[in-house]
PAMIPA-378653 format. One record per residue (C-alpha): x, y, z; residue number from 1. Coordinates in steps of 0.001 Angstrom, whole numbers, plus 524288, in hexadecimal, padded with zeros to 5 digits. Layout:
<atom c1="X" c2="Y" c3="Z" n="NUM"/>
...
***
This chain:
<atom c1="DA0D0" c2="E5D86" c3="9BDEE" n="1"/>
<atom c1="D9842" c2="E5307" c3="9C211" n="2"/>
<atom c1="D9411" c2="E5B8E" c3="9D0DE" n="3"/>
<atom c1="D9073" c2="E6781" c3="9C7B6" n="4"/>
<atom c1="D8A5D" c2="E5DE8" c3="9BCE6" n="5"/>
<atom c1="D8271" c2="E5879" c3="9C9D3" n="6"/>
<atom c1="D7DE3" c2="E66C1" c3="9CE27" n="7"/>
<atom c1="D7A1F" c2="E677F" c3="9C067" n="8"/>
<atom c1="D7191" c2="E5C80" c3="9C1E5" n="9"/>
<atom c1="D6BC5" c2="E5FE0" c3="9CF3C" n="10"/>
<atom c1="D68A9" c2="E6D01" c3="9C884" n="11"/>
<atom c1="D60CD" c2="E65A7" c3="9BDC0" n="12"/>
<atom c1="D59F5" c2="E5E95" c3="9C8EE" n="13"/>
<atom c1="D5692" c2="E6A14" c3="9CF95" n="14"/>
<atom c1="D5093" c2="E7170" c3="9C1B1" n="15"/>
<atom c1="D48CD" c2="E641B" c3="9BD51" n="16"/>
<atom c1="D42AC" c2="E6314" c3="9CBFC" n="17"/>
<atom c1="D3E35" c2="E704B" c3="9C91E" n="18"/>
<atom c1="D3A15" c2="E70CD" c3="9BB82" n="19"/>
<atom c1="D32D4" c2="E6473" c3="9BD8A" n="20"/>
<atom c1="D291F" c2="E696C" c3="9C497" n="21"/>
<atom c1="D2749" c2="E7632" c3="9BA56" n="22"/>
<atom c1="D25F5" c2="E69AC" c3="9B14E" n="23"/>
<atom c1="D1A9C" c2="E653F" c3="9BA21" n="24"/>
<atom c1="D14DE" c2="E7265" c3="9B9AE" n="25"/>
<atom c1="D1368" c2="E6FB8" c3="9AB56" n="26"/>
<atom c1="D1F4A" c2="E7891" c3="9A6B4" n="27"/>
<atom c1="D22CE" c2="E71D6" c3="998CF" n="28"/>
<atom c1="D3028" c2="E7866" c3="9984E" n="29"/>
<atom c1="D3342" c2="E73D4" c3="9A81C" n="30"/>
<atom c1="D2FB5" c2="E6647" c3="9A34E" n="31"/>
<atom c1="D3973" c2="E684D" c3="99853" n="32"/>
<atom c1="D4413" c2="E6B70" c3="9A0AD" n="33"/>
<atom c1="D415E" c2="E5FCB" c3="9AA6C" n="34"/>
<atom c1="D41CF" c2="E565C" c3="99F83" n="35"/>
<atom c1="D4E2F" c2="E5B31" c3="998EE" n="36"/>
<atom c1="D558E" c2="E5B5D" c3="9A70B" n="37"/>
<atom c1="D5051" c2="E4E9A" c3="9AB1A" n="38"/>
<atom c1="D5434" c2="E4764" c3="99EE6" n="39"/>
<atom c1="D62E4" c2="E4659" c3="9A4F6" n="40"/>
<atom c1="D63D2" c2="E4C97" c3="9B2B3" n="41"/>
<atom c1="D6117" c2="E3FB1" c3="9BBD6" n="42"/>
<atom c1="D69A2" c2="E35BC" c3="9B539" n="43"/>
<atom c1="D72CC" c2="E41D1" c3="9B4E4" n="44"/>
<atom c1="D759A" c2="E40CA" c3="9C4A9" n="45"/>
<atom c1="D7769" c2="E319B" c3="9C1F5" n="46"/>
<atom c1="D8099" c2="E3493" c3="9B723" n="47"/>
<atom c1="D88CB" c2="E3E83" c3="9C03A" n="48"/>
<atom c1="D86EA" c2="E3483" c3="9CC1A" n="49"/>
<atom c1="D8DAB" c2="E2A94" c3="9C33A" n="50"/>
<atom c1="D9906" c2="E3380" c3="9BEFB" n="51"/>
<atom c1="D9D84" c2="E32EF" c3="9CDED" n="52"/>
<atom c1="D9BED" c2="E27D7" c3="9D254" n="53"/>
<atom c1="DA6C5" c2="E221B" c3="9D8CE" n="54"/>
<atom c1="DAB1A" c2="E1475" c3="9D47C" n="55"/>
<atom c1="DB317" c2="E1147" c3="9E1EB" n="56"/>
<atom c1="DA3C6" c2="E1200" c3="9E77B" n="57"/>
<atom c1="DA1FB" c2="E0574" c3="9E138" n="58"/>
<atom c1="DAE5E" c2="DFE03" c3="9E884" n="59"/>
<atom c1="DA8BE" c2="DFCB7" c3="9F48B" n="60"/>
<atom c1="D9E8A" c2="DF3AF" c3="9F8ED" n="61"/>
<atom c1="D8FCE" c2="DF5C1" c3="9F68B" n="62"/>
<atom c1="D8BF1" c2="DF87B" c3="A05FB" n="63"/>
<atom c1="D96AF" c2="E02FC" c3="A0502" n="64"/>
<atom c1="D907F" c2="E0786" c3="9F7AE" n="65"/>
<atom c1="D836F" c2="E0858" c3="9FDF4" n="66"/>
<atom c1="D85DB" c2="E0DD3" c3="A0AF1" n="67"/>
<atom c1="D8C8B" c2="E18CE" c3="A0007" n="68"/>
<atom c1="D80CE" c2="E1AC7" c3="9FA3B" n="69"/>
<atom c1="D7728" c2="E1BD4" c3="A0555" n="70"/>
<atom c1="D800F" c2="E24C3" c3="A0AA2" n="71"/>
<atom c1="D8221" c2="E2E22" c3="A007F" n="72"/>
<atom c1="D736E" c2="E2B31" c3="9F9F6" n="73"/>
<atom c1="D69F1" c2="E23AF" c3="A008F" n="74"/>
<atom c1="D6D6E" c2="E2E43" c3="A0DF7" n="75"/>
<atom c1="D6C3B" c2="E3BB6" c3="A0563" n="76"/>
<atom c1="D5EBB" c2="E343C" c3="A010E" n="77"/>
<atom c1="D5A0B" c2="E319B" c3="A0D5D" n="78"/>
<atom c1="D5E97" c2="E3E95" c3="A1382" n="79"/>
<atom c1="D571F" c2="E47E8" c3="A08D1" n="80"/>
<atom c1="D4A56" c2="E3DD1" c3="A098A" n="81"/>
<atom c1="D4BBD" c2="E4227" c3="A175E" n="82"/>
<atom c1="D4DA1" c2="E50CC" c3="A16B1" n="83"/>
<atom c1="D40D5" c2="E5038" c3="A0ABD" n="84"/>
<atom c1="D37E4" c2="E4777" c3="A1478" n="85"/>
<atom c1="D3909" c2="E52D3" c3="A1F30" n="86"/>
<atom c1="D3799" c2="E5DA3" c3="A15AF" n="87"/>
<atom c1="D2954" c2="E579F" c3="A1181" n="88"/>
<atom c1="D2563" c2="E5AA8" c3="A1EDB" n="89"/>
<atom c1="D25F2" c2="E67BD" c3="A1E1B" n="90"/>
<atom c1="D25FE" c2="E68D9" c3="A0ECE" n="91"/>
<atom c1="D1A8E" c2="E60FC" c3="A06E6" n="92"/>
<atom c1="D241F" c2="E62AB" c3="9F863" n="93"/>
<atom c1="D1F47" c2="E5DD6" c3="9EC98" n="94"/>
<atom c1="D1F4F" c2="E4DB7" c3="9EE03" n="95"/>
<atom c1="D1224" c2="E4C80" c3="9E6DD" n="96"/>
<atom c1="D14B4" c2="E4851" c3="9D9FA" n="97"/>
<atom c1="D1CBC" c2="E3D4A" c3="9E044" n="98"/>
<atom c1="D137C" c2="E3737" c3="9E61A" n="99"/>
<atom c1="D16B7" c2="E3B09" c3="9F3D6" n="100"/>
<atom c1="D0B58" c2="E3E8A" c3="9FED5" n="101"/>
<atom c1="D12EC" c2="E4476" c3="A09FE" n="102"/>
<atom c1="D06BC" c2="E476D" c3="A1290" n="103"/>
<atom c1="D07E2" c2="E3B71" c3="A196E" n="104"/>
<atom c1="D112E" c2="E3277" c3="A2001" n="105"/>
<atom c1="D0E23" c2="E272D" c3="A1586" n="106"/>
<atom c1="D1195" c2="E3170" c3="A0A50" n="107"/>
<atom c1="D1E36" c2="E32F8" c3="A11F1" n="108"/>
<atom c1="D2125" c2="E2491" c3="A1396" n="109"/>
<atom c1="D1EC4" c2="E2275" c3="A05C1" n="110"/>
<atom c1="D2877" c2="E2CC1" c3="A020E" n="111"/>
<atom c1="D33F1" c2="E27B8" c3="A0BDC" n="112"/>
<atom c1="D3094" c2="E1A41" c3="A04DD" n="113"/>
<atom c1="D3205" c2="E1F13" c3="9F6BF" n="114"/>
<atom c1="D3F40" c2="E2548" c3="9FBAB" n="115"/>
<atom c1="D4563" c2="E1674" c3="A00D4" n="116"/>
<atom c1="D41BA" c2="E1286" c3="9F426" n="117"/>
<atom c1="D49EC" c2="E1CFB" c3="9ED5E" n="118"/>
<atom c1="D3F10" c2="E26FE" c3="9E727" n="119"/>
<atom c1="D3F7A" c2="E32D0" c3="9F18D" n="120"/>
<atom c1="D3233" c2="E3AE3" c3="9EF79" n="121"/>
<atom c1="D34A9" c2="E439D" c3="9FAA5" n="122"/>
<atom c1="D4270" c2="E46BF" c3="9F3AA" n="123"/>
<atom c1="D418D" c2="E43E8" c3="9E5BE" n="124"/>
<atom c1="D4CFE" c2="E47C6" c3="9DF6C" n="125"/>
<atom c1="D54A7" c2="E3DA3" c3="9E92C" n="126"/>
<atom c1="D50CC" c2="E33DD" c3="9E240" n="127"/>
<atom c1="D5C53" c2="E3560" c3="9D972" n="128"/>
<atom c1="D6476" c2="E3142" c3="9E436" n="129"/>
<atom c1="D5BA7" c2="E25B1" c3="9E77C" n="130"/>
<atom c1="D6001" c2="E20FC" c3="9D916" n="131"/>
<atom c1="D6E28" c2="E255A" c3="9DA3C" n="132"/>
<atom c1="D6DE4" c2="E1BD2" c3="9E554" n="133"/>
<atom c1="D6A13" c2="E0F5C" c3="9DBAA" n="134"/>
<atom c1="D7416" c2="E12FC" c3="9D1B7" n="135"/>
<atom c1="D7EAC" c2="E1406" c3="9D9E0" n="136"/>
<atom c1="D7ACC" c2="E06A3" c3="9DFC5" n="137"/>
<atom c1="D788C" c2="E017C" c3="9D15B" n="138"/>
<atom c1="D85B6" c2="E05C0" c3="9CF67" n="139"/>
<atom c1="D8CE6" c2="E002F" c3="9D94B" n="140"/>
<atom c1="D88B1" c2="DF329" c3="9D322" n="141"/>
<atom c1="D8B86" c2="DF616" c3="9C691" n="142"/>
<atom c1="D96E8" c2="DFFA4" c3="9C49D" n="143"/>
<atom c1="DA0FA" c2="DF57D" c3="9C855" n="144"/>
<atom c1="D9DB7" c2="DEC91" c3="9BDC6" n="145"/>
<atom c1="D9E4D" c2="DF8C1" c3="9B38F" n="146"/>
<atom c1="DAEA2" c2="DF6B8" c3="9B008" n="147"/>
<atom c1="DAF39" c2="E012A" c3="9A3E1" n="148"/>
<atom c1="DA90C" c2="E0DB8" c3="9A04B" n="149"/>
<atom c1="DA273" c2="E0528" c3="9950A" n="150"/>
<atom c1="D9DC8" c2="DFC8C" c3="99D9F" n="151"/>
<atom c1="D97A0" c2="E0891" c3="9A52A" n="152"/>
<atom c1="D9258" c2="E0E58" c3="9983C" n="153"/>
<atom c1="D8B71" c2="E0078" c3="996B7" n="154"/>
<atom c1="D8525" c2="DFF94" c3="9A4B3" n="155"/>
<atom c1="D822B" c2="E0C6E" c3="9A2E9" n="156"/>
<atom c1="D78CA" c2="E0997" c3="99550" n="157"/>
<atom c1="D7327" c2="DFE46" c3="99B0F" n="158"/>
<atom c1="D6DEC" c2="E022A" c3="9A67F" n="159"/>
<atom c1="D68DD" c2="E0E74" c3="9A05D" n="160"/>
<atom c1="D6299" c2="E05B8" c3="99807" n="161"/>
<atom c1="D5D75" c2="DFAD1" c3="9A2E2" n="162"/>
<atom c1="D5847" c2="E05AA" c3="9AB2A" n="163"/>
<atom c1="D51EB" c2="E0B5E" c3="9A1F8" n="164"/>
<atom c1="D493D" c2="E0030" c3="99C78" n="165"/>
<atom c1="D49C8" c2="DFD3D" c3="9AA5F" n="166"/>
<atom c1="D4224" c2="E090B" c3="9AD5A" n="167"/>
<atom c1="D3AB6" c2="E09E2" c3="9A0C7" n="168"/>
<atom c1="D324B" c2="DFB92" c3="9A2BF" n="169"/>
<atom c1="D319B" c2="DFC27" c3="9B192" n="170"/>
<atom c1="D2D48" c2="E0A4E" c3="9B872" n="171"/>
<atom c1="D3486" c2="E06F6" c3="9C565" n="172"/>
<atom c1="D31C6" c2="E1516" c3="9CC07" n="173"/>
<atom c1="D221C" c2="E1A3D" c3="9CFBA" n="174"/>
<atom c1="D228C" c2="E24F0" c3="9D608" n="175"/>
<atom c1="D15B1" c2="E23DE" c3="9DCC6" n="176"/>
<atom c1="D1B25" c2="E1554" c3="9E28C" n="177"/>
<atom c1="D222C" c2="E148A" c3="9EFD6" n="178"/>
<atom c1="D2D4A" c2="E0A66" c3="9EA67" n="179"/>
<atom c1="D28D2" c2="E0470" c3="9DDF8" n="180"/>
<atom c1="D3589" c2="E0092" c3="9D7BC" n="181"/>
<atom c1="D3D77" c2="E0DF8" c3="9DB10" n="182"/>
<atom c1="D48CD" c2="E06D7" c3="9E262" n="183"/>
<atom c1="D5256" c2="E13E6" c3="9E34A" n="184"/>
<atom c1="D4E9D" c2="E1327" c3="9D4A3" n="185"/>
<atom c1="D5788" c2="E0941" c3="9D4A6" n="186"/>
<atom c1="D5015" c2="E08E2" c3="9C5C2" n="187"/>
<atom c1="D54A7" c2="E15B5" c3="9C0CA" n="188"/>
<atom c1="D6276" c2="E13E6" c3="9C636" n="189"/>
<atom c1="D6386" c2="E09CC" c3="9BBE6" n="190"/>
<atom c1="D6226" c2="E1267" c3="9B092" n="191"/>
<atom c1="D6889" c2="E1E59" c3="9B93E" n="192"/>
<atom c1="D75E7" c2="E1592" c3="9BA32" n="193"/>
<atom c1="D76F0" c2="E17C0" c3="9AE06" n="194"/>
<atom c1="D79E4" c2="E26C3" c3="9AD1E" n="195"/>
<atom c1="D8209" c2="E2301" c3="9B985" n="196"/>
<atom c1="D8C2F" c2="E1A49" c3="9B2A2" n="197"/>
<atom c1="D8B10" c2="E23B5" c3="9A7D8" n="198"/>
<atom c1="D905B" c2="E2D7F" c3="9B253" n="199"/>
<atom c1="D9A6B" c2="E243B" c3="9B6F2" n="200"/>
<atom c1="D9FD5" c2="E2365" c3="9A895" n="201"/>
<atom c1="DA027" c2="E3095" c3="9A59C" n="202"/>
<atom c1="DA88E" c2="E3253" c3="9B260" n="203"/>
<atom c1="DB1D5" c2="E2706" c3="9AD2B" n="204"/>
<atom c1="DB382" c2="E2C4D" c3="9A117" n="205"/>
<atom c1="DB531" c2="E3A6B" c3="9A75A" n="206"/>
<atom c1="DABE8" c2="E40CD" c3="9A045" n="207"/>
<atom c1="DAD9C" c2="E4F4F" c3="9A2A0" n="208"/>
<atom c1="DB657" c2="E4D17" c3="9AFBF" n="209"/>
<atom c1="DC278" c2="E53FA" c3="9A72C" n="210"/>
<atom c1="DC196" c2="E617F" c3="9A411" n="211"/>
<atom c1="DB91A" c2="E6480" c3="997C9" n="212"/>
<atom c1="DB960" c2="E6ED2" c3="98F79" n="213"/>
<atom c1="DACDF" c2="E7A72" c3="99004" n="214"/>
<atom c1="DAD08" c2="E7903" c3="980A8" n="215"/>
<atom c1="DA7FA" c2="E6BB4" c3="981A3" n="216"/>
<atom c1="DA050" c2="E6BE4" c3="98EEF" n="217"/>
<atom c1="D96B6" c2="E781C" c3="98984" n="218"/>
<atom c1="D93AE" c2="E700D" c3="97B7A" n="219"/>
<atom c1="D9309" c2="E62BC" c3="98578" n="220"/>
<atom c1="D88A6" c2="E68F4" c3="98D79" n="221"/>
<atom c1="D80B3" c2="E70C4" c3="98230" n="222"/>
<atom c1="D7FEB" c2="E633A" c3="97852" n="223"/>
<atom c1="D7BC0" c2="E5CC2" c3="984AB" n="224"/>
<atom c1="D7217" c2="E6723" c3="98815" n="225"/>
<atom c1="D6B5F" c2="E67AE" c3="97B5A" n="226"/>
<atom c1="D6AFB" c2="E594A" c3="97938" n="227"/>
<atom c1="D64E6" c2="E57C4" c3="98552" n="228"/>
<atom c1="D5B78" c2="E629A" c3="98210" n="229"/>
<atom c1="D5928" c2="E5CC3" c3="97544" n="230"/>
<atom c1="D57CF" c2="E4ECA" c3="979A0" n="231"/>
<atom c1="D4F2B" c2="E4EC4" c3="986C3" n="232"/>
<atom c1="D42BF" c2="E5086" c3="98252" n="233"/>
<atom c1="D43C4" c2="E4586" c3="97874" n="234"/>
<atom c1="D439F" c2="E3CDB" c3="9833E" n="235"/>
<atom c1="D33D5" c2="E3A01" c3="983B7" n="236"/>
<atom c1="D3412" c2="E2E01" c3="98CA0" n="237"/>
<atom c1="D2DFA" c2="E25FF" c3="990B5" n="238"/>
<atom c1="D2EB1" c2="E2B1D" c3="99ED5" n="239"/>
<atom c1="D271F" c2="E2AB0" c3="9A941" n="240"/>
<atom c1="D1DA0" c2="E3118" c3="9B1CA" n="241"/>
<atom c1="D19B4" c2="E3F09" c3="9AD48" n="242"/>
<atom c1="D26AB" c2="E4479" c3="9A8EF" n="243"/>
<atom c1="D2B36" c2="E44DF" c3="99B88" n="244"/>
<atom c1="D393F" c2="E448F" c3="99F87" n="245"/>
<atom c1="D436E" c2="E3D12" c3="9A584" n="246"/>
<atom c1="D3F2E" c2="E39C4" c3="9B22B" n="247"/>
<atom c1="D4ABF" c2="E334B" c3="9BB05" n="248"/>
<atom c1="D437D" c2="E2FAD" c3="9C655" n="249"/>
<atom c1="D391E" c2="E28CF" c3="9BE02" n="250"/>
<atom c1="D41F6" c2="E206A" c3="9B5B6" n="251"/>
<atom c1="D3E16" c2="E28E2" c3="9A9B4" n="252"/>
<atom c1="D4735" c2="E2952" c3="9A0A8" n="253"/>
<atom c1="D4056" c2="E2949" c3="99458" n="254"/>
<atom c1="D46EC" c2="E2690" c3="986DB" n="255"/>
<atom c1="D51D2" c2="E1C86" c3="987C2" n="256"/>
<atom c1="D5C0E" c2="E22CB" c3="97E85" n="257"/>
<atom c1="D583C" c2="E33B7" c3="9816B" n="258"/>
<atom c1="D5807" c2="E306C" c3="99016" n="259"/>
<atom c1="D6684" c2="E2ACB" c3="99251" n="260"/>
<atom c1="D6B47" c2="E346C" c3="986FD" n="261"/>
<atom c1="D640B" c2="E41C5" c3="98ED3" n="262"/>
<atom c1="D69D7" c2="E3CC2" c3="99A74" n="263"/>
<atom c1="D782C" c2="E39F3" c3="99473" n="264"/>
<atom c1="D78C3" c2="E48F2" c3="98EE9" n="265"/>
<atom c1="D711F" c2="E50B2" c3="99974" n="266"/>
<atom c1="D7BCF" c2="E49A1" c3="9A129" n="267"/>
<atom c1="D86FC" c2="E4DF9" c3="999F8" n="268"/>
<atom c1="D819F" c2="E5D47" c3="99976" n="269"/>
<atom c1="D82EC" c2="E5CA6" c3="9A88B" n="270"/>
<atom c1="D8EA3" c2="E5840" c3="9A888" n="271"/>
<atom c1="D936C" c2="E62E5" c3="99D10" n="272"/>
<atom c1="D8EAD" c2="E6D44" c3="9A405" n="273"/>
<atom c1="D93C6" c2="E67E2" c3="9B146" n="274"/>
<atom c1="DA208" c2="E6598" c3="9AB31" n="275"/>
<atom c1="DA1B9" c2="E74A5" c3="9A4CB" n="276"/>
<atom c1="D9B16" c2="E7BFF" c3="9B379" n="277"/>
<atom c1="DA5C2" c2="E81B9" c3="9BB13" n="278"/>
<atom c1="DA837" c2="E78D0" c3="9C7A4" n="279"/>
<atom c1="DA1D5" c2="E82FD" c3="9D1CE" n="280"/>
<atom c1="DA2D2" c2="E7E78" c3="9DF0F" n="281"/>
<atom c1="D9468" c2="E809E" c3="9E11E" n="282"/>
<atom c1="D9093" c2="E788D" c3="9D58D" n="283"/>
<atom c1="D9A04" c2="E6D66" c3="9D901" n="284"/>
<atom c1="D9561" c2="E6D1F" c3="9E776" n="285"/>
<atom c1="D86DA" c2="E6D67" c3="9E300" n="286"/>
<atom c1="D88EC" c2="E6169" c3="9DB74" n="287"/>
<atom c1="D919E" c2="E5AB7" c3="9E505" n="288"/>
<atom c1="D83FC" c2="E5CA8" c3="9ECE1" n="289"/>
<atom c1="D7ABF" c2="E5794" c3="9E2EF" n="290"/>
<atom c1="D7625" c2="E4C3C" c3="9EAEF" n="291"/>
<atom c1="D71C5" c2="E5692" c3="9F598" n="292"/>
<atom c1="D6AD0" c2="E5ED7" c3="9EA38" n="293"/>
<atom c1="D63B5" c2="E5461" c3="9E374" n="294"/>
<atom c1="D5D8C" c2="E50BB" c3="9F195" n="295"/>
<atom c1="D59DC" c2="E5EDF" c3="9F4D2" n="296"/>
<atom c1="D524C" c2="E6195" c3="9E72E" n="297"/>
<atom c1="D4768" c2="E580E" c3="9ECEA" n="298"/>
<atom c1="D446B" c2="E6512" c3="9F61D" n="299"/>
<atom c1="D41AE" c2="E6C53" c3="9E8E8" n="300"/>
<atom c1="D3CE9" c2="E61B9" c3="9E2A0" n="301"/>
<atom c1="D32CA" c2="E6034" c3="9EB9A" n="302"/>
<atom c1="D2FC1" c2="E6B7F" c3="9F448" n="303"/>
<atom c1="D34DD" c2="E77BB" c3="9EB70" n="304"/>
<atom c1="D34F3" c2="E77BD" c3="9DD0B" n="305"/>
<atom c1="D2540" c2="E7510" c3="9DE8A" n="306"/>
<atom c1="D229C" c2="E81DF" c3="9E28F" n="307"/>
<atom c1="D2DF4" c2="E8938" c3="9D9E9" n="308"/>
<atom c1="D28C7" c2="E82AE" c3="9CDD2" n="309"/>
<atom c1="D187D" c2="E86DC" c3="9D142" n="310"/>
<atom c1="D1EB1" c2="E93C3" c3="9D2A1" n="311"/>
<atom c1="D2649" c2="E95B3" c3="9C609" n="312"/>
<atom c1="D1F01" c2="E8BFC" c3="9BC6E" n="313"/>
<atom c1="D1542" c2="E9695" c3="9B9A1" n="314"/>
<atom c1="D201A" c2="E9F0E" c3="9B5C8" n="315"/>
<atom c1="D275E" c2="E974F" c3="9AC90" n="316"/>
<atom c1="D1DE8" c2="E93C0" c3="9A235" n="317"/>
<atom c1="D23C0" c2="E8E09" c3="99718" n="318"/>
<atom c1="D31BE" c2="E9371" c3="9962E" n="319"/>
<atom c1="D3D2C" c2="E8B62" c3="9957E" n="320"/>
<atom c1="D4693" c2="E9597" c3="99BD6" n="321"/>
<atom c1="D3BE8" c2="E97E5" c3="9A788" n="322"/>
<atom c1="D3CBF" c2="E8AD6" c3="9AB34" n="323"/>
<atom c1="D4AE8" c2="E88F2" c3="9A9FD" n="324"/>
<atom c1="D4F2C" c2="E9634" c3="9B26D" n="325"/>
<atom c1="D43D5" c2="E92C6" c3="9BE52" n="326"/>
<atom c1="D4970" c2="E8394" c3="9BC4D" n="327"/>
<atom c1="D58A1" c2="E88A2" c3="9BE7F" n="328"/>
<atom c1="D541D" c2="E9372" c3="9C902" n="329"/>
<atom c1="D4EBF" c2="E89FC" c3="9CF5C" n="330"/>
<atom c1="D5878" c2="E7F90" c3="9CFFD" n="331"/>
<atom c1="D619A" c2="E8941" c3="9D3B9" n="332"/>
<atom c1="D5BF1" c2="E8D43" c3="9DE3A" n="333"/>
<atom c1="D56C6" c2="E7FC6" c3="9E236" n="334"/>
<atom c1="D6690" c2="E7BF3" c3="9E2D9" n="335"/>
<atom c1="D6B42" c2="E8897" c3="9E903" n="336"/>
<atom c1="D6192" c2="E867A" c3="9F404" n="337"/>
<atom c1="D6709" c2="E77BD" c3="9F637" n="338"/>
<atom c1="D74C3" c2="E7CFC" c3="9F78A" n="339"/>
<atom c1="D7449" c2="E7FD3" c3="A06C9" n="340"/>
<atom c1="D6D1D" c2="E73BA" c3="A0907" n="341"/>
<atom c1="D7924" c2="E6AE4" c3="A01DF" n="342"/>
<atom c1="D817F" c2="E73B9" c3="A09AF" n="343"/>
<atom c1="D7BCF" c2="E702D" c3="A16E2" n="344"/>
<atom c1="D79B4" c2="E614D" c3="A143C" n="345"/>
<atom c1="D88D5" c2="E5EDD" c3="A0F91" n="346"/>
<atom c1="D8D38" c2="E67AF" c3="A1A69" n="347"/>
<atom c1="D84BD" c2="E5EF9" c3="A25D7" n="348"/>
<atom c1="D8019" c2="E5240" c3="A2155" n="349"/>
<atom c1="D86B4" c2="E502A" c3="A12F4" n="350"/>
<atom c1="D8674" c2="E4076" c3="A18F0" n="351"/>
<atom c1="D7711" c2="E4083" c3="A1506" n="352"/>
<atom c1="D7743" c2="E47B8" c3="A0818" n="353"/>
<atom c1="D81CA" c2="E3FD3" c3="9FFE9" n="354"/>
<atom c1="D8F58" c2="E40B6" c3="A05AF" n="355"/>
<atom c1="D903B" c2="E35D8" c3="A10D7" n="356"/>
<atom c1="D9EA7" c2="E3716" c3="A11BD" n="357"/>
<atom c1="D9E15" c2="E43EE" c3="A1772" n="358"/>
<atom c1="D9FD6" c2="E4497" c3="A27E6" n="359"/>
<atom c1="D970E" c2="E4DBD" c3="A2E82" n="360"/>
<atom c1="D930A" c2="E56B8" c3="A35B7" n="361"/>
<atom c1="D8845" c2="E5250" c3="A3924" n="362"/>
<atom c1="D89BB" c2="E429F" c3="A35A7" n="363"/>
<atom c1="D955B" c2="E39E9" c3="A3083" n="364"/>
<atom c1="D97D7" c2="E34BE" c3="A243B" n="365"/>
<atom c1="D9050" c2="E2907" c3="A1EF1" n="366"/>
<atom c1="D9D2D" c2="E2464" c3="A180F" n="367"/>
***
């Protein structure tokens, strides 16, 4: 359930990367779309990321824990920042509206420097695992102290609550700053740990690990749907920037209540519709390989869905089912053309995209 309800969410990533630049292209119904998916589908991967954690993780000592995560996060980071720095030799991508100059070597210093801080222009959609990496740590210090599942509820509310004020009063991430205060948003992984030891409840309480019955998956996932499609747009702010929506990476969240309770539901329709898909093989091994995914929509993000959405924009006008079919045709095509590419990097070097433990061929394990 929870690989497939990943794939589900790397699929979402995938449409709002595209859509959101149909919504720059002044396509009402695109920026519709990007602001009902966004309400819920980034705390989603922390709620998910929560679910498996494993407890025994938190037994050994904190260089062990570390030398985990570098390992299995900081090394995938570094790796991908690697593979994107090359590719802008030969590829100029769209880096613009981040503030990025590429044309000289300071432009490329500048970038590497945003990266040790934990905002990756040249790969933006890593920066997910940049804040991964500060939960995990956040958790390692707290968890142990968390004895009952209401004690996890609690921690859970108040540091939803802390972060968020947190957020509100000081604006700890510029995007047009080389640091500022964007320590691996060491900021939004405060309000993100949240959803996380939501996950780790829901897991502890087996939610949906037994078998559940179709007649009460399909009405799960179509109350969930609706309320979510009913429910979204009330959310009005205040946010940040230029975007009327819930905007992850900029610590906009908007309304205190709508944002936690759009998050909470979209949630819960993933997981629905995860628990009632049949477990294919392909869909399990796809989102046993989300890590890898996540990283490789930065080459759409920045050097592909550009052009595709010049090229269609003019074609889609106004209509809501336009958007929606180029949006999935897209994605699926987007993920279909990453498959060889997760193929090759498990098969020869799966020690630099996520799995350490693994022994060659062509290095040893990390672990």
């Amino acid at each position: 359930m929870i690989d497939i309800a990943r794939l589900y969410g790397i699929a979402l990533v995938y449409y709002c990367h595209f859509i959101e630049i149909l919504m720059y292209l002044q396509n009402a119904t695109a920026a519709r779309h990007y602001k009902f998916i966004s309400s819920f589908h980034m705390p989603l991967f922390f709620l998910l990321s929560g679910f498996i954690a494993k407890e025994r993780n938190l037994q050994i000592s904190l260089g062990k824990y570390v030398k985990q995560r570098f390992a299995s996060r900081i090394i995938p980071y570094i790796f991908f920042l690697i593979i994107f720095t090359v590719l802008t030799f030969f590829f100029a991508g769209n880096y613009i509206h981040l503030g990025v100059d590429l044309s000289n070597f300071k432009g490329y210093l500048g970038a590497e420097m945003r990266a040790l801080f934990g905002f990756p222009v040249l790969n933006l959609p890593s920066w997910f695992l940049a804040c991964l990496v500060s939960v995990e740590l956040l958790h390692y210090v707290v968890f142990r102290h968390l004895k009952s599942n209401a004690m996890i509820l609690i921690s859970a509310l108040s540091f939803y609550v802390v972060g968020y004020f947190l957020n509100l009063k000081f604006q700890f991430f510029h995007i047009d700053r080389i640091s500022g205060w964007n320590y691996w948003f060491l900021h939004e992984a405060v309000v993100m740990y949240a959803f996380y030891l939501l996950g780790i409840f829901l897991r502890k309480r087996n939610f949906l690990v037994e078998k559940v019955s179709p007649a009460l998956l399909v009405p799960g996932i179509l109350i969930s749907f609706f309320i979510v499609f009913f429910t979204y747009n009330l959310n009005t702010g205040p946010f940040r920037g230029n975007f009327d929506s819930v905007v992850i990476v900029l610590s906009a969240h908007g309304h205190f209540l709508l944002f936690p309770f759009t998050v909470i539901v979209g949630c819960l329709l993933i997981l629905f519709l995860a628990r009632l898909t049949p477990p294919s093989k392909m869909l399990i091994w796809m989102g046993q390989n989300a890590l890898i995914l996540f990283l490789l929509n930065g080459v759409f993000y920045h050097h592909i869905n550009g052009i595709v959405a010049f090229l269609t924009a003019p074609h889609l006008a106004g209509s809501s089912l336009a958007v929606f079919v180029t949006g999935v045709v897209v994605t699926v095509l987007s993920l279909s053309l990453c498959v060889p590419f997760v193929f090759l990097f498990n098969k020869f070097i799966p020690q630099l995209v996520g799995k350490p433990k693994q022994n060659g061929p062509l290095l040893r394990n990390l672990l």
